[in-house]
PyMOL commands that place a pseudoatom at each C-alpha (Angstrom):
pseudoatom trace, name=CA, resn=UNK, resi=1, chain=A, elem=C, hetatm=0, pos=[72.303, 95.350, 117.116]
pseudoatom trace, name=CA, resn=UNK, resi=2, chain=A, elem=C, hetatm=0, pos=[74.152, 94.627, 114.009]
pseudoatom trace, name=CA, resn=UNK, resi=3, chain=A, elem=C, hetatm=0, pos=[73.069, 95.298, 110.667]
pseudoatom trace, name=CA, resn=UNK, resi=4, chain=A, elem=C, hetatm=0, pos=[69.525, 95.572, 112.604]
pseudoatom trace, name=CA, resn=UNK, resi=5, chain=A, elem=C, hetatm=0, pos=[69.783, 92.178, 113.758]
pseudoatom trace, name=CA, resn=UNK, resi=6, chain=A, elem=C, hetatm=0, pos=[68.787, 91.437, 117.248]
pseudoatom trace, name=CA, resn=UNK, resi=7, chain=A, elem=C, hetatm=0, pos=[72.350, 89.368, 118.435]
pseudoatom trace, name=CA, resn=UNK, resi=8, chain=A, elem=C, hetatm=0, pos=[72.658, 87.879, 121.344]
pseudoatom trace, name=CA, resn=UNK, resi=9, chain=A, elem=C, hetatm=0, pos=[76.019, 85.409, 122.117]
pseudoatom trace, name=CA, resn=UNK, resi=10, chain=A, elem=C, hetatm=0, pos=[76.248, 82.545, 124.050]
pseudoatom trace, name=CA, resn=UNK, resi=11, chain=A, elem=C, hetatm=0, pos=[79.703, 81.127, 125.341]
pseudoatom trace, name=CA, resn=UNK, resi=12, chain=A, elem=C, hetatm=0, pos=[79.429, 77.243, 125.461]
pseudoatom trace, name=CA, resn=UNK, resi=13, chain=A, elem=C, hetatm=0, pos=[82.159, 75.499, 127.979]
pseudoatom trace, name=CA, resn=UNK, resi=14, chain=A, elem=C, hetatm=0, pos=[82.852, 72.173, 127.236]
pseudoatom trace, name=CA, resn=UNK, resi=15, chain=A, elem=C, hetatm=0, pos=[79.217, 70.417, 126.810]
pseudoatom trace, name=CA, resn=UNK, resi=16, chain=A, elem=C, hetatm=0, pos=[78.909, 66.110, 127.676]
pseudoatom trace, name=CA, resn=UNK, resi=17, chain=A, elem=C, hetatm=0, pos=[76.350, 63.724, 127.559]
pseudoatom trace, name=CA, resn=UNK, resi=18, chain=A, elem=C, hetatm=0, pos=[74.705, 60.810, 126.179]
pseudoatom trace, name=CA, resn=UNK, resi=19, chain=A, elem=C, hetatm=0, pos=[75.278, 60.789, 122.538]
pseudoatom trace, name=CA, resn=UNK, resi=20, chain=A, elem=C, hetatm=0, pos=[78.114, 62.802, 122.710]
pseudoatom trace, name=CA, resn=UNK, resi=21, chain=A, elem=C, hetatm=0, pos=[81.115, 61.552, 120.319]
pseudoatom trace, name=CA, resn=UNK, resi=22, chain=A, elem=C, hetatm=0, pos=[84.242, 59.807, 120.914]
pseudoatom trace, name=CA, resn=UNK, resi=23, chain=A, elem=C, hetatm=0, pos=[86.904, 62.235, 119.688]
pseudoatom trace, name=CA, resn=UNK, resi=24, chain=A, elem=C, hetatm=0, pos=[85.273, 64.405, 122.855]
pseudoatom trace, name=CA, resn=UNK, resi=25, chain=A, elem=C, hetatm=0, pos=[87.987, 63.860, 125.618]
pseudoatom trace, name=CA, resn=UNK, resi=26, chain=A, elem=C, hetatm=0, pos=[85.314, 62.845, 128.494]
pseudoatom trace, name=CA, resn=UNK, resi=27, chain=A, elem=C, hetatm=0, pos=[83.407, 60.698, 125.395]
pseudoatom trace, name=CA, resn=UNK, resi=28, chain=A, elem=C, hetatm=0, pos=[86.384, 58.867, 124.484]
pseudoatom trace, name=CA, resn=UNK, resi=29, chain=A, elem=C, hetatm=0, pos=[87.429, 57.945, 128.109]
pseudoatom trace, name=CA, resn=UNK, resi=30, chain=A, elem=C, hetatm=0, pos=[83.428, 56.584, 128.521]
pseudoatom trace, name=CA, resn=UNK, resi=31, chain=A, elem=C, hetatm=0, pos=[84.037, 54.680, 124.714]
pseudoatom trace, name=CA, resn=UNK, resi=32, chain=A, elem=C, hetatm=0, pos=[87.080, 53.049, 125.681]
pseudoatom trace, name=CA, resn=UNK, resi=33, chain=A, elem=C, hetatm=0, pos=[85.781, 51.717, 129.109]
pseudoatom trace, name=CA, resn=UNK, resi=34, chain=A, elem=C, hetatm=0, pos=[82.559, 50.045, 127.455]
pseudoatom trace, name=CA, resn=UNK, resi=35, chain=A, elem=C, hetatm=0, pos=[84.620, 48.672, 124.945]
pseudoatom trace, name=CA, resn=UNK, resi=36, chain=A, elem=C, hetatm=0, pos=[86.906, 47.049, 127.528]
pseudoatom trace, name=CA, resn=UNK, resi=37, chain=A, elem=C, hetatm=0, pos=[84.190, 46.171, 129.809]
pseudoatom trace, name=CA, resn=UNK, resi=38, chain=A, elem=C, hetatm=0, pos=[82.724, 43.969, 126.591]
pseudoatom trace, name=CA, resn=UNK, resi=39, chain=A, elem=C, hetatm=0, pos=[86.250, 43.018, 126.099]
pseudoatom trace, name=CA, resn=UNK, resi=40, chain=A, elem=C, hetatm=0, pos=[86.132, 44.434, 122.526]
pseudoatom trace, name=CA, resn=UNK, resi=41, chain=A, elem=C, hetatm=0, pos=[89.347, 45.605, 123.523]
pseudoatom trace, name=CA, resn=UNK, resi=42, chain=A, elem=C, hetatm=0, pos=[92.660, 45.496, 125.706]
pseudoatom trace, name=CA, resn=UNK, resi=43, chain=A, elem=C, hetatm=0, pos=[92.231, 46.893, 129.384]
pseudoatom trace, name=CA, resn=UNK, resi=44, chain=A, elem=C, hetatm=0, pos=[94.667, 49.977, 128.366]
pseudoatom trace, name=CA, resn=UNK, resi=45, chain=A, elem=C, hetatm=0, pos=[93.184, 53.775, 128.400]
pseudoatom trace, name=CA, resn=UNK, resi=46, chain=A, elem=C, hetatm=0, pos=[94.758, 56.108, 126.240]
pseudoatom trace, name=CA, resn=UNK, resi=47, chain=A, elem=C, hetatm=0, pos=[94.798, 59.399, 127.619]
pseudoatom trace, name=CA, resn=UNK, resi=48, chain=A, elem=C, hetatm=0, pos=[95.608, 63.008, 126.667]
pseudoatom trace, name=CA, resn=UNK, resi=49, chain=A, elem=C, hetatm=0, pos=[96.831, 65.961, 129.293]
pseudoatom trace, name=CA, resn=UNK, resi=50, chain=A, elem=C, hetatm=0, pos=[94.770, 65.461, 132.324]
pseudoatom trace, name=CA, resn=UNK, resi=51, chain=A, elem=C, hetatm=0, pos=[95.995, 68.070, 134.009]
pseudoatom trace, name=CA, resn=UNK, resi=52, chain=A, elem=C, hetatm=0, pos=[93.996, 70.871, 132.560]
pseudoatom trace, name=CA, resn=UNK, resi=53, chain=A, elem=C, hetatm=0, pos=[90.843, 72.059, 134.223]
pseudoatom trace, name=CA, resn=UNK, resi=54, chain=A, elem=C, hetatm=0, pos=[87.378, 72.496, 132.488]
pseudoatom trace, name=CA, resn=UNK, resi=55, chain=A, elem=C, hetatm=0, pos=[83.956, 73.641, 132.506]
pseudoatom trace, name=CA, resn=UNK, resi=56, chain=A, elem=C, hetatm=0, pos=[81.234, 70.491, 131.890]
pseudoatom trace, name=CA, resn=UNK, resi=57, chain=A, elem=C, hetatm=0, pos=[78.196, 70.989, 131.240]
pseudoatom trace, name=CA, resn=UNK, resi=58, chain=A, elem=C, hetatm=0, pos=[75.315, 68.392, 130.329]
pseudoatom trace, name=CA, resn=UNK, resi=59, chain=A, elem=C, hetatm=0, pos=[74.279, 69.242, 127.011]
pseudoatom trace, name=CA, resn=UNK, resi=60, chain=A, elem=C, hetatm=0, pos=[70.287, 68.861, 128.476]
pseudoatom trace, name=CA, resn=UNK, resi=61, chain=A, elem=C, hetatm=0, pos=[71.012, 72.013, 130.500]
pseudoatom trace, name=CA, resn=UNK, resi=62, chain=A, elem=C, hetatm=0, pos=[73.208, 73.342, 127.766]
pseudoatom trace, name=CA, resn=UNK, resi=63, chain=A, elem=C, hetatm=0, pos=[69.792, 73.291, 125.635]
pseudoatom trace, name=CA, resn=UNK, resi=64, chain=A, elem=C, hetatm=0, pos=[67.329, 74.601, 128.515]
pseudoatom trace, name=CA, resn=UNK, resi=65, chain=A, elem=C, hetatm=0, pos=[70.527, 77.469, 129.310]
pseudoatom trace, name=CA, resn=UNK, resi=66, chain=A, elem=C, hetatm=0, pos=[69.888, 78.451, 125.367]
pseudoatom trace, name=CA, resn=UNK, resi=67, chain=A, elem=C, hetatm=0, pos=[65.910, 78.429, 125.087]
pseudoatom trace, name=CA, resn=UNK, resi=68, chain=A, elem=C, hetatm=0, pos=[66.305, 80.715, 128.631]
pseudoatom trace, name=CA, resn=UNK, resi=69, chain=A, elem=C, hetatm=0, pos=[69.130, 83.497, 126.796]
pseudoatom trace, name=CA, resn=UNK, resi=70, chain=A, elem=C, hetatm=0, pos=[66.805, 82.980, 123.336]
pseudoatom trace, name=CA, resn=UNK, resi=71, chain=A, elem=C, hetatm=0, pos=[63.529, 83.674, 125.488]
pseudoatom trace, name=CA, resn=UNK, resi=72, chain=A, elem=C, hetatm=0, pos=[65.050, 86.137, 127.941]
pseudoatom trace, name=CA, resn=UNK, resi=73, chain=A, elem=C, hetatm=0, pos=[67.674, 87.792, 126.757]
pseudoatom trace, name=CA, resn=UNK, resi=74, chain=A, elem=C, hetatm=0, pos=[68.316, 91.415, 125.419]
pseudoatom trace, name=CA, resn=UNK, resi=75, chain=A, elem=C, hetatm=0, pos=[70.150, 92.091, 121.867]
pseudoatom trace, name=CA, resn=UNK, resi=76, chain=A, elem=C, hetatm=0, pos=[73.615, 92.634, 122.401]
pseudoatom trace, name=CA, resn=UNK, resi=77, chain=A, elem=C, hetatm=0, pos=[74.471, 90.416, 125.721]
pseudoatom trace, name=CA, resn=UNK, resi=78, chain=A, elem=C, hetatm=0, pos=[77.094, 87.871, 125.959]
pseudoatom trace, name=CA, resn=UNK, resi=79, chain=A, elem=C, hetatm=0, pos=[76.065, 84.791, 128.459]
pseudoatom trace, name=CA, resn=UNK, resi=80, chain=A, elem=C, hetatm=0, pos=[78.997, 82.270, 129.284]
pseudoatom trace, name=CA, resn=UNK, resi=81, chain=A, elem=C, hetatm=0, pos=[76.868, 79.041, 129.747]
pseudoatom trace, name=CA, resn=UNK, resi=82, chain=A, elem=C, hetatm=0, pos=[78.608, 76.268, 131.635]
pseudoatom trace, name=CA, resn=UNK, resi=83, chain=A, elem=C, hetatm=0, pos=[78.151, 74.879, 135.475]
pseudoatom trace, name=CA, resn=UNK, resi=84, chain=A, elem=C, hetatm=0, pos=[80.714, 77.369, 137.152]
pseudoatom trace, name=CA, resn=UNK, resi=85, chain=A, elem=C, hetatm=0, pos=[82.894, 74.727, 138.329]
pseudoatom trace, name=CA, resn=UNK, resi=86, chain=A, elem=C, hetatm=0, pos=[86.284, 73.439, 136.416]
pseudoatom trace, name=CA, resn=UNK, resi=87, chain=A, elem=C, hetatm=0, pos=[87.342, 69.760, 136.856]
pseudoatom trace, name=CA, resn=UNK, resi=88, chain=A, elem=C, hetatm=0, pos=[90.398, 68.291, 135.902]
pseudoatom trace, name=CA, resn=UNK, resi=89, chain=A, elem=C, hetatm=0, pos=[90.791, 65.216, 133.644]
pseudoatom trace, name=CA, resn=UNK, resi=90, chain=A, elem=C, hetatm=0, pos=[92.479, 63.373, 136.187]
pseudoatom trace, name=CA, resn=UNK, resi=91, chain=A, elem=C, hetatm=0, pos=[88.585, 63.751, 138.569]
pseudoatom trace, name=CA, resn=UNK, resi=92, chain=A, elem=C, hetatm=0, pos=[86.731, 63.021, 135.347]
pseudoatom trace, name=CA, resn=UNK, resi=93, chain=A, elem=C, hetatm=0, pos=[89.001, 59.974, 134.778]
pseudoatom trace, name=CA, resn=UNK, resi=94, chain=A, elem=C, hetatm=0, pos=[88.572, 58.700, 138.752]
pseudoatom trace, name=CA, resn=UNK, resi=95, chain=A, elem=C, hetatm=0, pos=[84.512, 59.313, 138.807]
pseudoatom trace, name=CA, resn=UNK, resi=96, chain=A, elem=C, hetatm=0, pos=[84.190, 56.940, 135.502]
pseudoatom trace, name=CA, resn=UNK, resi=97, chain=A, elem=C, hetatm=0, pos=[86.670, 54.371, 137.549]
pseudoatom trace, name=CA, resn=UNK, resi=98, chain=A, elem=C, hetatm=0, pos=[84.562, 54.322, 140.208]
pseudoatom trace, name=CA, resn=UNK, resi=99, chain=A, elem=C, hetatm=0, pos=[81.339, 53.509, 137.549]
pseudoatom trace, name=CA, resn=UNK, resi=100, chain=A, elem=C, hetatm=0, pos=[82.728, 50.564, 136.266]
pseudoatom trace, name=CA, resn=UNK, resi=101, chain=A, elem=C, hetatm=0, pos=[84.273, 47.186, 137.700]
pseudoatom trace, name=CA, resn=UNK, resi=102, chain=A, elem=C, hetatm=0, pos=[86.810, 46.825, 134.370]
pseudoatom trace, name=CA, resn=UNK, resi=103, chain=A, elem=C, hetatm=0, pos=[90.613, 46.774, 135.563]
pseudoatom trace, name=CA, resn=UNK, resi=104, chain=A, elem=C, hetatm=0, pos=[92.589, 49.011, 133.243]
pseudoatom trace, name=CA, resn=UNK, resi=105, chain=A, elem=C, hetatm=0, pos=[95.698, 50.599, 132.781]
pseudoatom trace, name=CA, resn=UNK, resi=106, chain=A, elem=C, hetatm=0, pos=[96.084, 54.139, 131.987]
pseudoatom trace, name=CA, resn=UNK, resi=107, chain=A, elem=C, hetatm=0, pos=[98.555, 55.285, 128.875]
pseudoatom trace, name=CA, resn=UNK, resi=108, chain=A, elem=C, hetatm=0, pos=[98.997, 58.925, 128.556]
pseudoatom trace, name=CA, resn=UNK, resi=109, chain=A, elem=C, hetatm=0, pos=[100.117, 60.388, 125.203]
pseudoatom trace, name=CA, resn=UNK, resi=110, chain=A, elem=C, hetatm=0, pos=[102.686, 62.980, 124.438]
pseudoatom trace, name=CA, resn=UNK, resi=111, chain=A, elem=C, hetatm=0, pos=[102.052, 65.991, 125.104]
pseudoatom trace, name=CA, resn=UNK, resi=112, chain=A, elem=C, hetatm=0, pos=[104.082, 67.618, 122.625]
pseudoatom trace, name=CA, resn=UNK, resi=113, chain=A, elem=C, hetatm=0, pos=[101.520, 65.527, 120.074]
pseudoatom trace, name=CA, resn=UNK, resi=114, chain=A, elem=C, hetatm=0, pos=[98.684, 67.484, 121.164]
pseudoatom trace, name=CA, resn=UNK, resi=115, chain=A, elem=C, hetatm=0, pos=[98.380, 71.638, 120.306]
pseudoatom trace, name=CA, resn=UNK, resi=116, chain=A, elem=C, hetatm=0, pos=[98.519, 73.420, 123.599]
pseudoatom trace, name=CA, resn=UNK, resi=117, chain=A, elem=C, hetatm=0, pos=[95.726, 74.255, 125.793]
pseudoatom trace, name=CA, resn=UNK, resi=118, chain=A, elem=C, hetatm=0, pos=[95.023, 76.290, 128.404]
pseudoatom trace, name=CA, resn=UNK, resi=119, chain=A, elem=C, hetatm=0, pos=[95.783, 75.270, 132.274]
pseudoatom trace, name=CA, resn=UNK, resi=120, chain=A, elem=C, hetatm=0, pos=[91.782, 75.991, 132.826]
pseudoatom trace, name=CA, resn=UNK, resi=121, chain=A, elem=C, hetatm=0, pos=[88.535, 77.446, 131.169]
pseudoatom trace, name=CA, resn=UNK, resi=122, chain=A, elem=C, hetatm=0, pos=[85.772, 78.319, 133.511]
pseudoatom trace, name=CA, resn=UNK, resi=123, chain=A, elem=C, hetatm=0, pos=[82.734, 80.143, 133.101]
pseudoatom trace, name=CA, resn=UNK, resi=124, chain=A, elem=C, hetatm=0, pos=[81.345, 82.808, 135.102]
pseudoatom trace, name=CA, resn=UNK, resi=125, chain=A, elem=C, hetatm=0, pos=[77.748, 82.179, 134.781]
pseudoatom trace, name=CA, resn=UNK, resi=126, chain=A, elem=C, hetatm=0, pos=[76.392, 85.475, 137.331]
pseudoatom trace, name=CA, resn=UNK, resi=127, chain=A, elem=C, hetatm=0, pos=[74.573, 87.028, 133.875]
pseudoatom trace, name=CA, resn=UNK, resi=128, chain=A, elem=C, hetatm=0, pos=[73.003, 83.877, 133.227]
pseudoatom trace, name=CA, resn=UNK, resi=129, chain=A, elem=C, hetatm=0, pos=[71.697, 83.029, 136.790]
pseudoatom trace, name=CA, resn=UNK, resi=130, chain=A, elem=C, hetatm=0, pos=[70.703, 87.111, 137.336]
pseudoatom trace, name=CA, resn=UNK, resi=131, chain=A, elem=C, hetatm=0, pos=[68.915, 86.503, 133.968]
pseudoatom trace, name=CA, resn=UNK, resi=132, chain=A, elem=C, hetatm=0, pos=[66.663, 83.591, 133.832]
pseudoatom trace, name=CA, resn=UNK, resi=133, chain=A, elem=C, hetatm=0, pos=[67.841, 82.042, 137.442]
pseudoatom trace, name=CA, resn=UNK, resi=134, chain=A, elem=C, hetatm=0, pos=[69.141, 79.602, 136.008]
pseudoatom trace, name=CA, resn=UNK, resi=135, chain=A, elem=C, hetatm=0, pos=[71.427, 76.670, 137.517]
pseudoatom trace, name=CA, resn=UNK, resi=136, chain=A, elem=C, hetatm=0, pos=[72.753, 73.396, 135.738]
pseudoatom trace, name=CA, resn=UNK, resi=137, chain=A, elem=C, hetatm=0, pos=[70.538, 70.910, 137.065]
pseudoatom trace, name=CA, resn=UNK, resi=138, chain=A, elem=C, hetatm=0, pos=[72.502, 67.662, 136.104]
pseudoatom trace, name=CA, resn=UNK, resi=139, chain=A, elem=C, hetatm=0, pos=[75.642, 67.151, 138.232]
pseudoatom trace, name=CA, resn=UNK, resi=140, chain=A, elem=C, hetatm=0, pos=[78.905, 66.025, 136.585]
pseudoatom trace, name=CA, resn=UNK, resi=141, chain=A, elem=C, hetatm=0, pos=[78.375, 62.274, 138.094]
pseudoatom trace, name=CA, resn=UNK, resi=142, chain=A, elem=C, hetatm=0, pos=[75.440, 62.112, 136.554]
pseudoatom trace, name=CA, resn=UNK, resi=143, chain=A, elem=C, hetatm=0, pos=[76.351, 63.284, 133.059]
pseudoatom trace, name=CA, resn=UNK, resi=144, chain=A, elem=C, hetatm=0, pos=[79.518, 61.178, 132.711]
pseudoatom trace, name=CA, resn=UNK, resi=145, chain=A, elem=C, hetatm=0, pos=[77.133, 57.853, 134.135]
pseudoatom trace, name=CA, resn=UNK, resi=146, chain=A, elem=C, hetatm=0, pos=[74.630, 58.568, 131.100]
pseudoatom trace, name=CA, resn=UNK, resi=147, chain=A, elem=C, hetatm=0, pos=[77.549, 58.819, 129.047]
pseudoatom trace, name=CA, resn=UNK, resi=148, chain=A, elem=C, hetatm=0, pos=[78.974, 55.870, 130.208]
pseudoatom trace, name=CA, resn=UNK, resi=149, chain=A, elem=C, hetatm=0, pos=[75.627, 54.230, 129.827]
pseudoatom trace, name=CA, resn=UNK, resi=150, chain=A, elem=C, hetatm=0, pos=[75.532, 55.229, 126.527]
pseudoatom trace, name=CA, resn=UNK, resi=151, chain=A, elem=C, hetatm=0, pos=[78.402, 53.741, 125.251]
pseudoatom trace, name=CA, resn=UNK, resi=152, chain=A, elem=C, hetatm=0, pos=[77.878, 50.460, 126.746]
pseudoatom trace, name=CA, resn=UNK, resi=153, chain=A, elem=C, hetatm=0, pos=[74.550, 50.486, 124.697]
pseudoatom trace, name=CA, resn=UNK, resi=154, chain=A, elem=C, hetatm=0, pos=[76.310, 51.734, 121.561]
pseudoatom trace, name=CA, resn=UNK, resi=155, chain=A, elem=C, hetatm=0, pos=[80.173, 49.897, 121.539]
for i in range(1, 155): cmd.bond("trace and resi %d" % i, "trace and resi %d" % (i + 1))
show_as sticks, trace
zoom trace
C-alpha cells in the first residue's frame, strides 16, 4: 500500500474495438477500408511498420479483465491484461482483406518517420487467469470485424 492506499496496477496491451479511433494503427487500417469501400477515397492503404508483433485485446474484455482485478484483486499486484497472443500488422492487415471485397493497394511509410518500437509486446496473463479465471472471450477476427463494422457505419 502506498500512502495507505489500496493500489493495485493493471498493464493494458494494445486494446481494439468498435469505437476505437483512427490514429489507433488496427482503427486506421478498418477507417481507411470503409472509406474506400464507399469510395470516399482512393483504393491506396497507408501503412506504418507491420512487422512488429502485438498484444490485442477487445476493449469489452479489456473492461470485464478490470471489474475482475478491481473485484478480486489484492493491494499491491500488478496484472498484465491482454489475450496472450502477439500478431503482427502484416496478419491484422490480411484478416481485414479477407472482410472486405474493396481492391486496394498497400503504401507503407518510412520508417525512419515513425519513433521506434519494439519488435513485440506480449502479455503474460498466468496472474490474471490464476486470479479471476479469466480468458479474453472475443477472438481477434471478431474484434477487427466490429471494428470494421463500425467504421462503415461511421465514415
Amino acid at each position: 500500500m502506498l500512502y495507505g492506499l489500496p493500489i493495485v496496477r493493471a498493464r493494458i496491451f494494445s486494446p481494439v474495438g468498435p469505437g476505437q479511433p483512427p490514429h489507433y494503427q488496427i482503427s486506421s487500417l478498418a477507417w481507411q477500408i470503409a472509406e474506400i469501400e464507399k469510395k470516399k477515397r482512393e483504393p491506396l492503404i497507408k501503412v506504418a511498420n507491420l512487422e512488429n508483433k502485438r498484444d490485442y485485446l477487445d476493449v469489452r474484455d479489456l473492461v470485464r479483465a478490470l471489474w475482475l482485478i478491481l473485484e478480486k484483486s489484492e493491494p499491491g499486484e500488478v496484472y498484465n491484461v491482454g489475450s496472450g497472443q502477439a500478431w503482427s500488422g502484416h496478419e491484422v492487415l490480411k484478416l481485414m482483406q479477407g472482410m472486405t471485397r474493396a481492391k486496394m493497394v498497400i503504401e507503407t511509410e518510412d520508417p525512419k518517420s515513425r519513433f521506434p518500437e519494439p519488435p513485440i509486446l506480449l502479455a503474460d496473463i498466468t496472474r490474471l487467469v490464476k486470479l479471476a479465471g479469466w480468458k479474453p472471450q472475443l477472438n481477434l477476427k471478431q474484434s477487427i470485424l466490429d471494428l470494421l463494422n463500425y467504421w462503415r457505419e461511421t465514415a
